[in-house]
C-alpha positions in Angstrom: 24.5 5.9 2.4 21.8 7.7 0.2 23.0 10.8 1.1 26.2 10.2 0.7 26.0 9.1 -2.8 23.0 12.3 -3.6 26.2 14.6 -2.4 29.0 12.8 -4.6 26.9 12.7 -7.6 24.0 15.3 -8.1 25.7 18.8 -6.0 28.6 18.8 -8.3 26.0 19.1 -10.9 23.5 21.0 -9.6 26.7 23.5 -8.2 28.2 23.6 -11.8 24.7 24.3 -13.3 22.1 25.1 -10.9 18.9 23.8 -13.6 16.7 22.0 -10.6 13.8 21.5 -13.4 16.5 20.0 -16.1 17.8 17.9 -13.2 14.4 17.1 -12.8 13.7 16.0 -16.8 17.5 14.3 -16.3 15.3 11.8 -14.7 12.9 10.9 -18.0 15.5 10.3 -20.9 15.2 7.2 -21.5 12.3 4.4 -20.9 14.4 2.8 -17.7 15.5 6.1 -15.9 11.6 7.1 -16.6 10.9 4.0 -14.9 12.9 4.8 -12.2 11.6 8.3 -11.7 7.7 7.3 -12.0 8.8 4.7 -9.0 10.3 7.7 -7.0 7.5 10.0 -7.8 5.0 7.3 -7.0 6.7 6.7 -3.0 6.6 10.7 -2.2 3.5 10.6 -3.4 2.6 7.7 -1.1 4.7 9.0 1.8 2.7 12.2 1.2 -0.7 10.7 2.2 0.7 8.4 4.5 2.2 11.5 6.6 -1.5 13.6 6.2 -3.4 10.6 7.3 -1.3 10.3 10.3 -1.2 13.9 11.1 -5.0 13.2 11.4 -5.4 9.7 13.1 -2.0 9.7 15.2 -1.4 13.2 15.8 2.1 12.6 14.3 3.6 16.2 14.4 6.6 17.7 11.7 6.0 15.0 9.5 5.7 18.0 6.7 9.7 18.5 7.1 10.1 14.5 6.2 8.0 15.1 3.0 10.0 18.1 1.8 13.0 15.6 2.9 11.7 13.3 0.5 11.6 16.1 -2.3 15.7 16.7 -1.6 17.5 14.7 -1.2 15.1 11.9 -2.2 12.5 9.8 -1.0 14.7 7.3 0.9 15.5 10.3 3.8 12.6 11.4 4.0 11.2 7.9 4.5 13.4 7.3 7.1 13.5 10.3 8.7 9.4 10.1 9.3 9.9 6.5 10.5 12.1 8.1 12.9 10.0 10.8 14.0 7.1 8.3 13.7 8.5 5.8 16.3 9.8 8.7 18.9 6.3 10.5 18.9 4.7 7.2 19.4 7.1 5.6 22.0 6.3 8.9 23.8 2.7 8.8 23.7 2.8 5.1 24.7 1.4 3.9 21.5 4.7 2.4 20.0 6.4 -1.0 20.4 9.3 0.4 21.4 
């Protein structure tokens, strides 16, 4: 659904005027979008770390690509998308639920 809506909305925009770091500031105009955008900036960030501690302790492998997924289109793919990759690498290994 996310991605959906990220293709309706921001690649018209970023098509018609390709300014990724205005797009960016886009985010911070106003004290609620700024809101907004710290929250966003604050889950990569946290999906980040998560991914590098699991690299370590799990030996969860490609979870890089989920973290550049979370850069574009957004935070909600790339979330998913390691949850994904989490649970299949696991399940694999024996180590999951599933």
């Amino acid at each position: 659904m996310f991605v959906l809506f990220f293709s309706v909305v921001v690649v018209p925009a970023l098509i018609e005027d390709f300014d990724v770091l205005g797009a960016f500031a886009a985010g911070f105009v106003n004290p609620y979008s700024s809101g907004y955008s710290a929250d966003v900036i604050a889950c990569w960030l946290i999906l980040l770390v998560w991914v590098v501690y699991e690299k370590t302790k799990l030996k969860i492998k490609y979870g890089w690509i989920c973290v550049l997924l979370g850069i574009v289109p957004g935070v909600a793919v790339g979330f998913a998308a390691y949850l994904i990759l989490r649970l299949r690498q696991l399940s694999v290994e024996g180590k999951g639920n599933a």
